[in-house]
N, C-alpha and C positions, 0 to 999 in steps of 0.2 A: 892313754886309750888310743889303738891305734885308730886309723880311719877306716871308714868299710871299704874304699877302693884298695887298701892296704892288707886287708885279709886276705891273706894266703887259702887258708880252707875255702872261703866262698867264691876265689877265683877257681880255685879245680871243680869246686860243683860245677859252678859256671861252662867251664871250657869241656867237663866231660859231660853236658849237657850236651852243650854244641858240635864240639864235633864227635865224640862217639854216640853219641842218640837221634843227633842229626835233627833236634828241636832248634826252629827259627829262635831268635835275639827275643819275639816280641811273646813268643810259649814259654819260654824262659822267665823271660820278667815279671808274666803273668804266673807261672807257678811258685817264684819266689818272692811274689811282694815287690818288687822293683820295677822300676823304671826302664824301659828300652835305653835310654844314656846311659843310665849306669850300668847296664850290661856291657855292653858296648864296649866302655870304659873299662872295667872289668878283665875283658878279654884283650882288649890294646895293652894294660898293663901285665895282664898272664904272659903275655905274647915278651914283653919289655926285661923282664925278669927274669926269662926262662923258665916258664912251668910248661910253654907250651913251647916245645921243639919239632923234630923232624916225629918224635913220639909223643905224647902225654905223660907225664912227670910230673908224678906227686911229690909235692915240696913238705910235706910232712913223714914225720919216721912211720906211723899209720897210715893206710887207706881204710875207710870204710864208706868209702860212697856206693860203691858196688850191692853192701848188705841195707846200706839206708837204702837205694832204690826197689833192689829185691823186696821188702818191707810195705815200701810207699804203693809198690804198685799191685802185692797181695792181698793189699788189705784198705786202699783208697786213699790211701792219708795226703793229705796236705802235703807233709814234711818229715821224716825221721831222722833226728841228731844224734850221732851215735860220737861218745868222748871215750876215752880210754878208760880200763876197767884198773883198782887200786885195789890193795888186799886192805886198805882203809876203809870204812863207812863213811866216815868223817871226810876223808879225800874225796872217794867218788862224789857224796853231796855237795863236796865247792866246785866240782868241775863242771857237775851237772849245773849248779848255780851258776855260773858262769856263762856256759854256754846260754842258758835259759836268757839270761841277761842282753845278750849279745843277740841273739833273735828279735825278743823288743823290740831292740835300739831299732833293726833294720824293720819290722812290719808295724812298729805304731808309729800312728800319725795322731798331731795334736789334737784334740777332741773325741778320741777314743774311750770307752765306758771299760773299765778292767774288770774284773770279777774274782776275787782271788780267795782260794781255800786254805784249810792251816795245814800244819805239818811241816816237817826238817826240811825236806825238799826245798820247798818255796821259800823258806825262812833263809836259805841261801843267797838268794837270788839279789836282793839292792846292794848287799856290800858292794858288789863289782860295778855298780854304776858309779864309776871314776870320772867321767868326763863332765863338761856345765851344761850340756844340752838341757833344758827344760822344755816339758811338756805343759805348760799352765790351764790349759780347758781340756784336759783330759781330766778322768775320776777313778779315783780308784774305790770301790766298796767290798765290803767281805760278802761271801755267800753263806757263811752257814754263821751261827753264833758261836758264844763262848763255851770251849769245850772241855769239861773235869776240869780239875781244882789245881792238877799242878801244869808245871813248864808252862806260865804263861804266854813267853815267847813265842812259841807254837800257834799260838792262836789267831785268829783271820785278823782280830782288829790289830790287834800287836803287830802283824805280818804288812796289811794294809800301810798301816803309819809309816811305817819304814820304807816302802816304794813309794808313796807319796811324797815324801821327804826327797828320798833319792831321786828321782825322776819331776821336782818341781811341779809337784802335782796338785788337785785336790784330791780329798778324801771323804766319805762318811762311813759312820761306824755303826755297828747292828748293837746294842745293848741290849741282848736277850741269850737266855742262856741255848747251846746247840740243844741239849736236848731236856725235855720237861716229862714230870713224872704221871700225867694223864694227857692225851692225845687229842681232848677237849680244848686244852689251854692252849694249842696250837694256834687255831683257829681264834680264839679269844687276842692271843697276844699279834697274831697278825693284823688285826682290825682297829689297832691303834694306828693314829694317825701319822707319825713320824715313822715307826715300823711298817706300813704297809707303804710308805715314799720308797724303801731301801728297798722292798720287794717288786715294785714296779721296774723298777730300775732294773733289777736282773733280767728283766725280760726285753730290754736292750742291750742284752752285754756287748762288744765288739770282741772283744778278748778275753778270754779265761783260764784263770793259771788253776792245776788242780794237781794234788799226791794218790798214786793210788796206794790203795794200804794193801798189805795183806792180811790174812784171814790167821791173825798169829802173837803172841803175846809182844811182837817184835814193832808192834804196828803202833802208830801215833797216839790210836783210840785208847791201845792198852796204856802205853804213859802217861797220857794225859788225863786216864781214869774212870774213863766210860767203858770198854769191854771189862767184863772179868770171865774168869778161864770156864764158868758154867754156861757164861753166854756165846764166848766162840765155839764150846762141844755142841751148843745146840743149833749155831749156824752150820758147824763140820757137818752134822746131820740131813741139812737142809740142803745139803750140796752147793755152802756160799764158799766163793774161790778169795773175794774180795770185797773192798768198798771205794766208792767216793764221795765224800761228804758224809759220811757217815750212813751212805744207803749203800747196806750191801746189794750183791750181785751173784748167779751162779757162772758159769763157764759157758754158758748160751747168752748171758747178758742180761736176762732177765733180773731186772729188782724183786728182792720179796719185801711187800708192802707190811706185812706184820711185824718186819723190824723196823720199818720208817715212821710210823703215825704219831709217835712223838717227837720226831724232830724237825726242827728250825734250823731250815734251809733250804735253797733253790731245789728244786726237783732237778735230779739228775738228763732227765731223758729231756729236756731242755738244752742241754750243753750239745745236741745237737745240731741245732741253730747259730751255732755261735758263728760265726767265719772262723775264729781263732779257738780252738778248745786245745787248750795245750797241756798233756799229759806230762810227770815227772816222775819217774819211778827205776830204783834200781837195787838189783839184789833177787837172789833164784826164785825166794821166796814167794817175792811178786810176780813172775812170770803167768801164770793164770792170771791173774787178775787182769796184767797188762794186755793179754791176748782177747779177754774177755772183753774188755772196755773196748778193741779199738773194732770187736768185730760188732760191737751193739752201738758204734759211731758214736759213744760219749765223749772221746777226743779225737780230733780229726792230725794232731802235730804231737809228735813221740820225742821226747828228750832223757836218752839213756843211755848204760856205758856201753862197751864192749859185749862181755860176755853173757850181760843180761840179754843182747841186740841176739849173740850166737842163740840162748835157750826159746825166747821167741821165737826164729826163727824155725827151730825143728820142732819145737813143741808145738807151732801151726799146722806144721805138715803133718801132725799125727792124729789131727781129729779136730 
């Protein structure tokens, strides 16, 4: 695992912070979660290596700091991570996992509350925590419950365990299913006492990892067994682009509550409180959704490939 003064990527954010934006050491620190030393550091060793010469030299075969700025600064965000785009699905989610991974390490600090949702995306994400660093008064909890019958794996508690583990964490787990067959029980099953501890708790989150889906058989909901192909024609109808957590959304951002009142899960329009609402989403498909999500501020930090970063991009400027 290299070191974070050793990342090459976050030294050229760094340096093309600095000197092409012409943002102080201590704007810096503050937009990326860091420390003024380690900026500092940062730039002594960009300087030490050659990234930063009589020009700016990206030490990578890609740049894409330019469209992540372009991005951050369209649409408010925190942060946009933009990895290289694979003709893999399977590729893109390790690298997106990765990168996700590598974000962490740099803006959690020990005693942080996580909040973490299912899906392939985030299911990525602990393998790559290689190094010993532990977090031990930090929590990891899931946000929505157990979702349809199959790919367990996929699931928040499944998902949770495994950054808990990786990242020497704790954890608690929701034992309720995401979604229940009358809207009454909702309310019923949160009013137990060990389930309504888990639901307080979200209302502290510090960090929150989430997948946006799309609006399409391709999406987590459909595998894991909860959409079927009558229920997404009647969201196509509705004009839903997407979801997170299983609350969809249309292309203004708005949730329709007629498809939520059975599910068990944080309320979406929560995630934007978060400091950390960290989005994971890649492929054309998603493109609405992900424009949707970042302009109705349910994630404030974008972790996606290339090409998906190119279709956001113009599909913003178009409406």
């Amino acid at each position: 695992m290299k070191r974070l003064y050793d990342d090459h990527k976050l030294m050229y954010k760094v340096c093309d912070l600095y000197y092409n934006e012409n943002l102080t050491q201590s704007d810096i620190a503050e937009k990326l979660s860091l420390s003024r030393p380690t900026i500092c550091r940062l730039i002594q060793n960009a300087k030490e290596c050659g990234i930063v010469k009589i020009e700016l030299s990206d030490p990578t075969a890609h740049s894409y700091s330019s469209l992540e700025r372009e991005l951050e600064d369209r649409f408010g965000m925190k942060e946009v991570l933009i990895t290289e785009s694979s003709v893999s699905p399977d590729a893109m989610m390790d690298m997106t996992g990765k990168v996700a991974e590598e974000y962490l390490e740099r803006i959690m600090h020990n005693g942080d509350l996580v909040g973490v949702s299912m899906g392939r995306h985030i299911s990525r994400i602990a393998k790559y925590k290689t190094n010993s660093k532990a977090y031990p008064a930090t929590m990891f909890i899931p946000l929505i419950g157990g979702s349809g019958v199959t790919n367990a794996n996929l699931h928040s508690n499944a998902i949770v365990t495994e950054l808990a583990n990786a990242f020497g964490s704790n954890y608690q787990l929701l034992h309720v299913p995401a979604v229940v067959s009358d809207p009454v029980l909702v309310e019923t099953i949160k009013s137990d006492k060990y389930i309504s501890t888990i639901f307080e708790l979200m209302d502290r989150l510090t960090i929150a990892l989430v997948g946006i889906g799309p609006l399409s058989e391709a999406s987590t909901l459909f595998t894991t067994g909860y959409y079927t192909e009558t229920l997404i024609h009647d969201m196509h109808a509705d004009g839903i682009v997407g979801d997170i957590l299983l609350q969809p959304f249309d292309a203004r951002g708005v949730s329709h509550e007629n498809f939520c009142r059975n599910i068990l899960a944080v309320d979406i329009h929560k995630l934007k409180t978060v400091p950390y609402s960290i989005g994971i989403a890649c492929g054309a498909d998603r493109v609405p959704a992900i424009i949707a999500s970042m302009r109705a501020k349910f994630i404030n930090v974008l972790i996606t490939d290339y090409d998906t970063a190119v279709q956001v991009d113009k599909g913003s400027q178009l409406g």
